[in-house]
VOBA-1610 file (N, C-alpha, C; in pm, whole numbers, padded with zeros to 5 digits, always signed):
BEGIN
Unk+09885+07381+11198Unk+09993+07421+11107Unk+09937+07510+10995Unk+09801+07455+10939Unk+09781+07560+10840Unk+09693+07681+10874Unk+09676+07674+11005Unk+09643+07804+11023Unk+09741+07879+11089Unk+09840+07854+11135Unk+10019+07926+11173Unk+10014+07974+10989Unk+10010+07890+10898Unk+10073+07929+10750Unk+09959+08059+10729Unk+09848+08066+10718Unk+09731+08134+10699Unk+09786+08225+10830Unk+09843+08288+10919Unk+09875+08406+10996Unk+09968+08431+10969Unk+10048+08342+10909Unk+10166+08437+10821Unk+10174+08511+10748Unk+10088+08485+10632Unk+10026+08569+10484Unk+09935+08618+10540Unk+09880+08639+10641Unk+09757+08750+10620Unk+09808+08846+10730Unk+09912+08801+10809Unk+10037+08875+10893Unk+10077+09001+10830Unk+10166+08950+10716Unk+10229+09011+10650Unk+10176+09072+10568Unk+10041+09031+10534Unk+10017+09135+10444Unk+09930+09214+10505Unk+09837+09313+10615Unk+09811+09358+10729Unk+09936+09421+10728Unk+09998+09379+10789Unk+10130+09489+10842Unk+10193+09566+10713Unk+10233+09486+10596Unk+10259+09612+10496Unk+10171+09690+10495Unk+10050+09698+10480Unk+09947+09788+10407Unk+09963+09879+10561Unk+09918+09844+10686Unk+09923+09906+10801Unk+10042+09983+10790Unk+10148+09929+10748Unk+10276+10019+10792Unk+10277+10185+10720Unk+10228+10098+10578Unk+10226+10211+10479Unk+10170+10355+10513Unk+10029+10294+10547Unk+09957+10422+10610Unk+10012+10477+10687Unk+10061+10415+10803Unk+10134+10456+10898Unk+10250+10569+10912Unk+10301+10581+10771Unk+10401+10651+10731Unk+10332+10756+10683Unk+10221+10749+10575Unk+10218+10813+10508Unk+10112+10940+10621Unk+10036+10864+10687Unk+09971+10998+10791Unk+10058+11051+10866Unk+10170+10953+10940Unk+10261+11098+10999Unk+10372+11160+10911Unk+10396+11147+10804Unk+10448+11204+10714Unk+10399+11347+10702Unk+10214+11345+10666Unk+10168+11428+10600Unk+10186+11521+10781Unk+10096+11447+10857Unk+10125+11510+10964Unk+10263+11674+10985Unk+10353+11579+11017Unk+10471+11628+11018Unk+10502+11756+10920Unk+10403+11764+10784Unk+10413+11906+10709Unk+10331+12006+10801Unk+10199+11932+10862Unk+10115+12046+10930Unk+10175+12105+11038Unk+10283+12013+11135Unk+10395+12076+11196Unk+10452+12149+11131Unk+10483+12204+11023Unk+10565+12268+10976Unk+10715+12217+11003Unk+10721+12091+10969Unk+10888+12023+10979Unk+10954+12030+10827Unk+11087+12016+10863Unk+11161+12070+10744Unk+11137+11927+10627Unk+11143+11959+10555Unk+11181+11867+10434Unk+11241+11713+10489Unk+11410+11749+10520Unk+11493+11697+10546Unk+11431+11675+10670Unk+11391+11689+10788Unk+11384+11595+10880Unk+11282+11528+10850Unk+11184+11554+10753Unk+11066+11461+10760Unk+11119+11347+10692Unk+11158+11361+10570Unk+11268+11232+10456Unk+11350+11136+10563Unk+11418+11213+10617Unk+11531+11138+10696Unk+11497+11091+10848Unk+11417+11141+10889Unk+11366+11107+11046Unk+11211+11042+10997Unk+11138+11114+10942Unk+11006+11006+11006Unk+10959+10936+10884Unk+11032+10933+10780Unk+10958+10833+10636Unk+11127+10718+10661Unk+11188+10796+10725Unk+11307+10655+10772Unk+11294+10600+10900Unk+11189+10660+10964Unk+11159+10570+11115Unk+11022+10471+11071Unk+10980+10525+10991Unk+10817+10471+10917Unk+10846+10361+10880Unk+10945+10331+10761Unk+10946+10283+10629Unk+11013+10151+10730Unk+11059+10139+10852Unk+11151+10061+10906Unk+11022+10028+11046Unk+10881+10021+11009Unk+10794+10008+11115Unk+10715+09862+11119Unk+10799+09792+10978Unk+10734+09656+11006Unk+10859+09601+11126Unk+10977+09582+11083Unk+11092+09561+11142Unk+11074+09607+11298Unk+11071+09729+11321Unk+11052+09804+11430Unk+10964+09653+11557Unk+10850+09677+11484Unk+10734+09602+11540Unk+10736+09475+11594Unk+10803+09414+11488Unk+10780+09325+11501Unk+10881+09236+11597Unk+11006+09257+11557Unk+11150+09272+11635Unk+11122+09287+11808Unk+11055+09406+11835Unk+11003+09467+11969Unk+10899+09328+12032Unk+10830+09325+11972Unk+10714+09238+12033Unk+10780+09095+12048Unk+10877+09042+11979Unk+10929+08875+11978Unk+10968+08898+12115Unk+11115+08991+12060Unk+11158+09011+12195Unk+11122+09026+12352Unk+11004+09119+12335Unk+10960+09121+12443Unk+10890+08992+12521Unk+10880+08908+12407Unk+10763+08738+12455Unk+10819+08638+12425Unk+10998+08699+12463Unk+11072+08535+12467Unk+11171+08498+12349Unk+11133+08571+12300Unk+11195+08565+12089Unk+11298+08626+12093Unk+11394+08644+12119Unk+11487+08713+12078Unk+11512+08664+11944Unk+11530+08569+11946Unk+11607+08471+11831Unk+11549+08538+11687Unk+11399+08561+11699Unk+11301+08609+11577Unk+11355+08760+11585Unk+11349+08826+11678Unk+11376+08959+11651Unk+11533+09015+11629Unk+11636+08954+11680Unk+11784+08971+11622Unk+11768+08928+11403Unk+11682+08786+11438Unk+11678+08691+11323Unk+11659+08775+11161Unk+11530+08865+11223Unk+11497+08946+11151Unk+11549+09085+11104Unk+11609+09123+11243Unk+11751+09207+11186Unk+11845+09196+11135Unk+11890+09114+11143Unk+12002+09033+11048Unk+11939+08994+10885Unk+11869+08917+10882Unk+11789+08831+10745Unk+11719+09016+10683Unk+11643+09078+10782Unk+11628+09193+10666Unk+11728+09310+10606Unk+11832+09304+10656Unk+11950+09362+10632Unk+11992+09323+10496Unk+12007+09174+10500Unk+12047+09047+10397Unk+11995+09070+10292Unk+11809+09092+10257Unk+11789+09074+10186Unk+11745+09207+10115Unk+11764+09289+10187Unk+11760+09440+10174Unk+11875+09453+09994Unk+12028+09400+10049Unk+12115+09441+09985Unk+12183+09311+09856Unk+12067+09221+09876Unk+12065+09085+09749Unk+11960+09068+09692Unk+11837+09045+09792Unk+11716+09086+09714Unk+11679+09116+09687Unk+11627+09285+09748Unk+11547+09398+09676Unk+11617+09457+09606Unk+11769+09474+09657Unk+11849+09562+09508Unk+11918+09459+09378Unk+11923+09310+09404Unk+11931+09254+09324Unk+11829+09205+09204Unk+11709+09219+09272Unk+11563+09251+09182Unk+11573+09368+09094Unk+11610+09514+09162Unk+11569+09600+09107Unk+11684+09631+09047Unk+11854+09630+09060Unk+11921+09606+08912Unk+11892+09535+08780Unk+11863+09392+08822Unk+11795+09349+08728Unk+11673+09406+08652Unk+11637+09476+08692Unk+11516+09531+08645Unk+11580+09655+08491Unk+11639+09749+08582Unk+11746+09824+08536Unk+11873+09908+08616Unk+12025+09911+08547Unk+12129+09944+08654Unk+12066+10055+08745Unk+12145+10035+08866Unk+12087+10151+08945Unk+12209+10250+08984Unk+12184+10377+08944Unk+12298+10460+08974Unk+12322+10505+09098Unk+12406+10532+09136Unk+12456+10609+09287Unk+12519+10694+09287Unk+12448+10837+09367Unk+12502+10936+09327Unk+12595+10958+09465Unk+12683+11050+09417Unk+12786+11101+09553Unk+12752+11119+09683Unk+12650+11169+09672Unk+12577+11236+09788Unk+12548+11085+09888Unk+12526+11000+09838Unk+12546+10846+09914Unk+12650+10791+09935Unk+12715+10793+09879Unk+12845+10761+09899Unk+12937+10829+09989Unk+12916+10955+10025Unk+12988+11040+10079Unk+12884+10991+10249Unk+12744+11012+10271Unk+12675+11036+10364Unk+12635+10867+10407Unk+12537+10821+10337Unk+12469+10739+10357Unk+12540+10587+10363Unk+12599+10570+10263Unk+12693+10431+10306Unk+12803+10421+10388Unk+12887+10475+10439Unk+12921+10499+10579Unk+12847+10443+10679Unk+12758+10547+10696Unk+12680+10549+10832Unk+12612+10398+10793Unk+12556+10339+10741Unk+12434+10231+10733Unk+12598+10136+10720Unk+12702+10161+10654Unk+12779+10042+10686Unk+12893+10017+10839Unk+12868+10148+10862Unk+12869+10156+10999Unk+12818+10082+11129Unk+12670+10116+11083Unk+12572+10061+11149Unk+12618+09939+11181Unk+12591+09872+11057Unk+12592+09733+11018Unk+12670+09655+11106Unk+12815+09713+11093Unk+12923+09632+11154Unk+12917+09679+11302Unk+12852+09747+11381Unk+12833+09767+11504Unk+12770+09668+11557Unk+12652+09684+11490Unk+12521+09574+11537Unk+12602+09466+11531Unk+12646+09416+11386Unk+12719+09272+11429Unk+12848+09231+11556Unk+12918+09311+11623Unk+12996+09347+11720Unk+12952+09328+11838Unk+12824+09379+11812Unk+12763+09432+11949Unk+12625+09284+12000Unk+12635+09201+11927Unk+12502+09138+11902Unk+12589+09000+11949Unk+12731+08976+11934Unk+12791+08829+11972Unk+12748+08732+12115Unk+12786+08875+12229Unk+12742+08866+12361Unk+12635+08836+12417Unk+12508+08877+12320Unk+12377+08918+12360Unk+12332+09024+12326Unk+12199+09068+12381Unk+12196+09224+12385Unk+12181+09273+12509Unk+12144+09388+12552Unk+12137+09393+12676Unk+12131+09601+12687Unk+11995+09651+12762Unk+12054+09795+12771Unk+12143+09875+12762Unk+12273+09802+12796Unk+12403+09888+12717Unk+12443+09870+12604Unk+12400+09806+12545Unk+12433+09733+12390Unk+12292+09822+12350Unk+12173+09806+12397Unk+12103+09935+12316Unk+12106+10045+12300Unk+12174+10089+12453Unk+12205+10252+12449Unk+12327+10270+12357Unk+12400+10206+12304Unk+12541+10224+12256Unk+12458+10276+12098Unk+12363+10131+12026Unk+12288+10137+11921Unk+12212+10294+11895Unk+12155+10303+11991Unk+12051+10426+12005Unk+12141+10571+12025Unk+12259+10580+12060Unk+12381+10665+12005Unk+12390+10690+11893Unk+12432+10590+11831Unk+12450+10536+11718Unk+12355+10647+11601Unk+12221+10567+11641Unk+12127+10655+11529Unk+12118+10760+11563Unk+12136+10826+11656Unk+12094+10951+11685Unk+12219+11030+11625Unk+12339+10991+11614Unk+12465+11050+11573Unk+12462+11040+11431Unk+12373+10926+11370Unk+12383+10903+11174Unk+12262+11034+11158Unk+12164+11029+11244Unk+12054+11125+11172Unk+12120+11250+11184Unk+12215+11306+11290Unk+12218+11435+11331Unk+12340+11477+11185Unk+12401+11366+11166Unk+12512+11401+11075Unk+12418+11419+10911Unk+12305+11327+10897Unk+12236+11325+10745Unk+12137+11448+10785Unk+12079+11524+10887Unk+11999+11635+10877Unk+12135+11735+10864Unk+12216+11781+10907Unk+12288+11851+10925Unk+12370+11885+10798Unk+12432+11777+10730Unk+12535+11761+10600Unk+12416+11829+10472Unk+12299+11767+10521Unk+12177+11792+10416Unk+12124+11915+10388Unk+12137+12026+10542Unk+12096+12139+10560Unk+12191+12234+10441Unk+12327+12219+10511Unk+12442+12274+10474Unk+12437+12284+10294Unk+12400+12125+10265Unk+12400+12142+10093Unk+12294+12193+10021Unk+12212+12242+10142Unk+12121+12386+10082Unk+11981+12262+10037Unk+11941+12163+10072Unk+11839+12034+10083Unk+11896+11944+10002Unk+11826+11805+09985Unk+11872+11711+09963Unk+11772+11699+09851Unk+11789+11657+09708Unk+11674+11622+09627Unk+11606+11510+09637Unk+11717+11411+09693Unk+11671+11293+09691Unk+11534+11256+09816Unk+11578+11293+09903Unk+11513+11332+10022Unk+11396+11400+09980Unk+11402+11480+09916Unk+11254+11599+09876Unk+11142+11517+09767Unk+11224+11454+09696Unk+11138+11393+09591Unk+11066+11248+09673Unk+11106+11205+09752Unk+11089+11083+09889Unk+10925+11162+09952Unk+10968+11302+10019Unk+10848+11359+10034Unk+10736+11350+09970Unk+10730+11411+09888Unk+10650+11486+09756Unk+10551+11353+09718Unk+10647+11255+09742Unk+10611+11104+09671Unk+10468+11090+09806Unk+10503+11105+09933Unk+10457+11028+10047Unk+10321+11117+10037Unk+10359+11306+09981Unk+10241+11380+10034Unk+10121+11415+09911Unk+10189+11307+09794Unk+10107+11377+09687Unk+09924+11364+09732Unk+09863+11418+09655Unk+09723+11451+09687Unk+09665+11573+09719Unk+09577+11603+09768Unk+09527+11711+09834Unk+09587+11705+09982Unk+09586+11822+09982Unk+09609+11923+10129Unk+09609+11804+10252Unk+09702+11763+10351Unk+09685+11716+10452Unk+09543+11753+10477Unk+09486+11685+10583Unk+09409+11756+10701Unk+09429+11677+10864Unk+09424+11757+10941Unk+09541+11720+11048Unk+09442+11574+11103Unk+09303+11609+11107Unk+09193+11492+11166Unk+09219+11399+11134Unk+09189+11401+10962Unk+09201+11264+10885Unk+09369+11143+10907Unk+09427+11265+10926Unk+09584+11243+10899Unk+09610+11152+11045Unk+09572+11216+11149Unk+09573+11173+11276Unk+09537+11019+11302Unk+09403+11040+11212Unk+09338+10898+11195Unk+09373+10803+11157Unk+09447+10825+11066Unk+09512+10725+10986Unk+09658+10666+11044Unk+09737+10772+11101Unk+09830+10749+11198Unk+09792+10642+11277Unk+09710+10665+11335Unk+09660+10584+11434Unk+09650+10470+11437Unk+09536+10414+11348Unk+09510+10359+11267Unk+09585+10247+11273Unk+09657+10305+11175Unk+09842+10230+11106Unk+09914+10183+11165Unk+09884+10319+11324Unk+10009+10163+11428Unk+09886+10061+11490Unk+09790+10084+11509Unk+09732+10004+11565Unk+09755+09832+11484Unk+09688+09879+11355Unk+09701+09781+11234Unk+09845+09664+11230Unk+09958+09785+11287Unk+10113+09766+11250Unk+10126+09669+11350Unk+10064+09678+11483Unk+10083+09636+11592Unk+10028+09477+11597Unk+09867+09476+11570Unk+09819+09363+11584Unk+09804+09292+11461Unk+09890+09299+11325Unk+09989+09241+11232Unk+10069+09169+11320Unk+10193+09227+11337Unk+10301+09209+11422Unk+10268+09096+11508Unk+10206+09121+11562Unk+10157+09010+11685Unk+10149+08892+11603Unk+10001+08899+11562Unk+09988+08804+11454Unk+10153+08695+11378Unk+10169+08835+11358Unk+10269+08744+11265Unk+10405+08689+11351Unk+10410+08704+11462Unk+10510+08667+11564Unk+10443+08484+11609Unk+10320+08509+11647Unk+10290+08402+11691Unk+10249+08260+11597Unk+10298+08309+11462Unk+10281+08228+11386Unk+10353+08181+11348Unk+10481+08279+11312Unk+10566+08214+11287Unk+10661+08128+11419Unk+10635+08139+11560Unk+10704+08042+11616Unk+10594+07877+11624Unk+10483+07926+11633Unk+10425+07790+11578Unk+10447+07708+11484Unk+10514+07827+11367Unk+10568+07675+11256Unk+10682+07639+11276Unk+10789+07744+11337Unk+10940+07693+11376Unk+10891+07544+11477Unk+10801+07597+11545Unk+10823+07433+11637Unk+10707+07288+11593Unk+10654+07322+11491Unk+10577+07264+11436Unk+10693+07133+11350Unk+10791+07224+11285Unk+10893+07180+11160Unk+11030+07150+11238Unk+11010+07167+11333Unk+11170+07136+11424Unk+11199+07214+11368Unk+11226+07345+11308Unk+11297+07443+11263Unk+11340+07546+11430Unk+11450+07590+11417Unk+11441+07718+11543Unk+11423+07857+11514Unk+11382+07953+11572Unk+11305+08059+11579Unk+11419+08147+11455Unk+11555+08129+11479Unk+11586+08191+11426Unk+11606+08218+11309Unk+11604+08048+11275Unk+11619+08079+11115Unk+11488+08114+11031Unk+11356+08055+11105Unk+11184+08136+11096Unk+11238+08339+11077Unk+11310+08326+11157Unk+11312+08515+11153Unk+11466+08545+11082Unk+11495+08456+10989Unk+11612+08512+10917Unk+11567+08550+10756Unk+11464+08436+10765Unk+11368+08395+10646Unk+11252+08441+10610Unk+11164+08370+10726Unk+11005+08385+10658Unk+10985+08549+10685Unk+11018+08588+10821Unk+10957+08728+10883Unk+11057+08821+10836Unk+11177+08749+10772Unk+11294+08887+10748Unk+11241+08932+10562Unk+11206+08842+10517Unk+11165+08867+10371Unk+11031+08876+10403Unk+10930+08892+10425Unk+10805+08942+10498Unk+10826+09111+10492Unk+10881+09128+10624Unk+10902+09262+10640Unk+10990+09340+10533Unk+11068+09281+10484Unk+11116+09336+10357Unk+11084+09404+10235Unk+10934+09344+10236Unk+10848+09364+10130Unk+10800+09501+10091Unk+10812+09545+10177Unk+10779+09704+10129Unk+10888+09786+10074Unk+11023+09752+10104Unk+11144+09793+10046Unk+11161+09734+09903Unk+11092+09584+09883Unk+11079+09552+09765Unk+11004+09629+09641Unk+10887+09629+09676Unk+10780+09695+09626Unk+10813+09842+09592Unk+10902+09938+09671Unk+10931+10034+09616Unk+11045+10051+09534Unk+11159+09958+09587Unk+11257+09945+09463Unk+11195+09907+09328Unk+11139+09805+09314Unk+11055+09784+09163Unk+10968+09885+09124Unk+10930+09955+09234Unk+10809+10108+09168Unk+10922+10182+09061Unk+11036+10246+09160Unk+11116+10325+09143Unk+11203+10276+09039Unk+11248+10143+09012Unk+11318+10087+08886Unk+11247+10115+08751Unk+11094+10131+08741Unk+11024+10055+08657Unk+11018+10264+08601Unk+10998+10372+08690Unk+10960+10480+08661Unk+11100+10525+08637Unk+11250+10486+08653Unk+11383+10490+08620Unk+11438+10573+08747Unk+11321+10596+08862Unk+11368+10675+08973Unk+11524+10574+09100Unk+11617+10567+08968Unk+11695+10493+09103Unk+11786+10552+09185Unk+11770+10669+09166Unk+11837+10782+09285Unk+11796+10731+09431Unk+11689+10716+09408Unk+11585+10697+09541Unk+11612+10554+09615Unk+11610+10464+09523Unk+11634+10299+09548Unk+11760+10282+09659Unk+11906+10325+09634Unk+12003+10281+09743Unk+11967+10367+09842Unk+11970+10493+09846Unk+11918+10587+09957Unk+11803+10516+10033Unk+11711+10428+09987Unk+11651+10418+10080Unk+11653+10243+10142Unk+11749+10179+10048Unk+11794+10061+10108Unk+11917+10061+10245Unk+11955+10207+10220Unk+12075+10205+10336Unk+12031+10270+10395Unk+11912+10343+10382Unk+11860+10435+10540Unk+11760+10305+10597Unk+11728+10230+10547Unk+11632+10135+10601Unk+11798+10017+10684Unk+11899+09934+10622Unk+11955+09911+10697Unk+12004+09968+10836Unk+12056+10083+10802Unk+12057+10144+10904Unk+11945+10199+11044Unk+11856+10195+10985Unk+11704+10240+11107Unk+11777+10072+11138Unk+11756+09928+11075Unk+11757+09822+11135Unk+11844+09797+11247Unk+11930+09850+11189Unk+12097+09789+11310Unk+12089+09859+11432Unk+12037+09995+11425Unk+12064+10120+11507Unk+11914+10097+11609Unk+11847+10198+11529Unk+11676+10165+11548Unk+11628+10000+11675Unk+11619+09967+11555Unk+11519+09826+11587Unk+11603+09726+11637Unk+11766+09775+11640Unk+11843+09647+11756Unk+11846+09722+11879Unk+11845+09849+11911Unk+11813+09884+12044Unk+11749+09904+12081Unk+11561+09874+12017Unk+11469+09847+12047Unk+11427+09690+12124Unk+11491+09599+12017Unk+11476+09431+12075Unk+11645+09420+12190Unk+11726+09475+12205Unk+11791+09474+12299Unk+11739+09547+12475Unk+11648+09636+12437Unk+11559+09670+12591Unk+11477+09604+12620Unk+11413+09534+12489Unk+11288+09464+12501Unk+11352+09302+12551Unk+11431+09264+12522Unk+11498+09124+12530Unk+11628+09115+12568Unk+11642+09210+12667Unk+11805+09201+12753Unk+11827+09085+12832Unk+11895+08998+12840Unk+11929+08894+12893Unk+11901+08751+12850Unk+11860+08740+12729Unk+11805+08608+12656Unk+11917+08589+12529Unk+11959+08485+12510Unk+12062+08463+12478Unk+12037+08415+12296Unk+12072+08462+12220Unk+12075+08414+12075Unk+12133+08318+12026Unk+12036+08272+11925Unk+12121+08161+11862Unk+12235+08144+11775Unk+12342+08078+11806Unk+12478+08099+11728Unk+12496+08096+11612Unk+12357+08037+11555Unk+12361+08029+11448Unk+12379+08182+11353Unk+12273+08266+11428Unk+12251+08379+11376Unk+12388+08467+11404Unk+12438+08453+11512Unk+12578+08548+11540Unk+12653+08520+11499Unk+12629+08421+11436Unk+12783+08345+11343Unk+12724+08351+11219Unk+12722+08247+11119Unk+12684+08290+11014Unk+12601+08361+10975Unk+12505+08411+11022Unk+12416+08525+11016Unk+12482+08634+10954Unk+12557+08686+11100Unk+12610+08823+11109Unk+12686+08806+11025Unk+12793+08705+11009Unk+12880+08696+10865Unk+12844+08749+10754Unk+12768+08680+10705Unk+12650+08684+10558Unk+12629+08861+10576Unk+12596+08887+10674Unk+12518+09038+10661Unk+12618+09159+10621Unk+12745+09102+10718Unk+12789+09221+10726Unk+12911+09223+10550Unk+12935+09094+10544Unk+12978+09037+10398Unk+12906+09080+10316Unk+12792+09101+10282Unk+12700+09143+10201Unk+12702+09284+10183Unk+12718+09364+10323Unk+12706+09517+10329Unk+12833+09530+10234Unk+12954+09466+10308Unk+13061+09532+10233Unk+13097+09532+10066Unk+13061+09362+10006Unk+13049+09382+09878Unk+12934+09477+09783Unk+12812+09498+09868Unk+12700+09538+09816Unk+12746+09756+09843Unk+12859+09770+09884Unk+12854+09887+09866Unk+12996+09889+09783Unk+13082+09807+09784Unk+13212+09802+09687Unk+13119+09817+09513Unk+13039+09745+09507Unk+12965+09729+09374Unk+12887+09874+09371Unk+12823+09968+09460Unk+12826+10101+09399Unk+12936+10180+09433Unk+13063+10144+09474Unk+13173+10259+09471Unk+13238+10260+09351Unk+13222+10158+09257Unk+13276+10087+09128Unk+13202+10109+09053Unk+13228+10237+08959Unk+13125+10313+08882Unk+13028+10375+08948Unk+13000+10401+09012Unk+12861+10439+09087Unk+12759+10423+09052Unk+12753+10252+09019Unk+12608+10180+08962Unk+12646+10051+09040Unk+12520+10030+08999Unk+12477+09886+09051Unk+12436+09837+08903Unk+12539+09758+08860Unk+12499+09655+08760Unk+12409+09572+08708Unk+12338+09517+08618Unk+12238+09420+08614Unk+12337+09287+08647Unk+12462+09283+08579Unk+12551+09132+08632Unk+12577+09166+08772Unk+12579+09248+08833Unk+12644+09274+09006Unk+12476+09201+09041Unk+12395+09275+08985Unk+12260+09283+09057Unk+12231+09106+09117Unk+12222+09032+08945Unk+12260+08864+08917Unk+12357+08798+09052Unk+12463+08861+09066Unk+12534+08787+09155Unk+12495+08801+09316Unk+12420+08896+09303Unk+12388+08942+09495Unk+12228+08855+09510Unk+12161+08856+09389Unk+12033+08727+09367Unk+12062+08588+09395Unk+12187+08586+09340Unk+12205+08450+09345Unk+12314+08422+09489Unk+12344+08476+09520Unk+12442+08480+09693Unk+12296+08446+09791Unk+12203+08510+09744Unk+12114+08521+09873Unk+12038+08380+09846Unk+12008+08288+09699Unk+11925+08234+09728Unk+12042+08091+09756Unk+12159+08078+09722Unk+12273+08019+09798Unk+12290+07990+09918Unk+12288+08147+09963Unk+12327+08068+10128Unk+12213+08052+10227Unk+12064+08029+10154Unk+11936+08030+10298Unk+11981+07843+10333Unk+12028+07789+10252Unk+12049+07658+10315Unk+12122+07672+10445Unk+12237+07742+10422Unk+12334+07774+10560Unk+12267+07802+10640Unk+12164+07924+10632Unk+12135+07961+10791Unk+12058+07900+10840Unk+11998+07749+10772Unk+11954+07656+10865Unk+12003+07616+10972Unk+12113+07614+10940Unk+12189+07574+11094Unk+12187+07446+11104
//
């Protein structure tokens, strides 16, 4: 048991740092391609930034887990839009500009309520290909809307952030890529097989292990930058990248663990109150920036305190 607890924390923390890099070499990468701004922001620092999730989701699934990898799509969704933005209102309000409201919350609340729709049944290759539509139709609409408004700042300053330093160099950059998934990968593992050792250690079931421990785990890097970005007053950046990260989740990484885990059946717990909670959450958590176009420090208070409320429920 305490070495399941000891592969959890050294899981999770491995895979943030791995992920990070991970982003940040094909990020830089992606300039030596000569890729636009906007697809690098919106396609590969939003396929990156969503590479603990990605990972980890993929690998349960594939070794029996569904339960951990739906678990974790659901629970990091959750805490995406109570925890990390209820931290970082509290910290200070966070504004929302049009340009999200018009593009980005849509599509990620879109997402949201698909995945939950689509996730009752099971999953299953048509339920991923439907998902994997899905994203390919939110990115084509956020590169496209983005082009048109002549670039996106928010998006550019996201860059700038990933490439500061000296000059790429394609070797080093490569390396580190590499690297990062490797790192990302045998994290992941790690942290898959640990956490079902303590679900069955504690009579706990897999899912609520991946609604919880691995969904606020992987979360952590969305944390960590909302509090960067609160603390430097950058909160342009903060919802933009809490709803492009929901969205990679629902779209992304459920039609990733739906190919990987077609035919294994989830726990009701998670398709029921789970998906409830999540998709309940999306909808108040974007009513609270259509209402002023802030996020409150009292809104922030109430989405803190919803999340640490209902982890009793998804015990099940």
């Amino acid at each position: 048991m305490l070495l399941a607890v000891l592969g959890v924390v050294l899981g999770l923390a491995v895979l943030t740092y791995a992920a990070d890099q991970f982003v940040v070499g094909a990020a830089r990468l992606a300039t030596v391609l000569r890729l636009s701004t906007v697809v690098i922001g919106a396609v590969v620092i939003g396929f990156g930034t969503s590479a603990p999730e990605l990972v980890v989701s993929a690998l349960a699934a594939s070794q029996g887990s569904l339960d951990i990898a739906v678990g974790n799509i659901v629970g990091s969704n959750v805490a995406n839009l109570t925890l990390v933005l209820g931290i970082a209102a509290l910290a200070t309000p966070i504004v929302v500009h049009s340009k999200v409201l018009k593009r980005e919350a849509p599509l990620s609340l879109l997402s949201v309520i698909a995945f939950a729709i689509l996730v009752q049944n099971g999953l299953s290759p048509v339920e991923g290909t439907i998902l994997a539509t899905l994203l390919v139709i939110s990115l084509s609409i956020i590169v496209i809307s983005s082009r048109r408004e002549g670039g996106d700042e928010e998006l550019g300053a996201e860059v700038e952030e990933f490439l500061a330093g000296a000059p790429p160099s394609t070797g080093k950059e490569v390396q580190r890529t590499l690297l990062g998934l490797l790192g990302t990968l045998g994290a992941a593992q790690l942290l898959v097989l640990s956490a079902s050792t303590i679900a069955t250690e504690l009579g706990l079931s897999e899912g609520f292990i991946g609604l919880t421990v691995v969904a606020i785990g992987t979360s952590l890097p969305e944390l960590a930058t909302a509090v960067q970005a609160a603390r430097k007053g950058e909160t342009d950046l903060i919802i933009g990248n809490l709803l492009g990260s929901n969205l990679f989740n629902s779209a992304a990484v459920g039609a990733v663990a739906a190919f990987a885990g077609a035919g294994q059946v989830v726990d009701p717990t998670i398709t029921g109150t789970g998906v409830a909670l999540m998709v309940t959450v999306a909808v108040v958590a974007t009513a609270f920036m259509v209402t002023g176009r802030r996020v409150q420090r009292t809104e922030g208070a109430v989405l803190l305190a919803a999340y640490v409320a209902v982890l009793p429920l998804l015990a099940g």
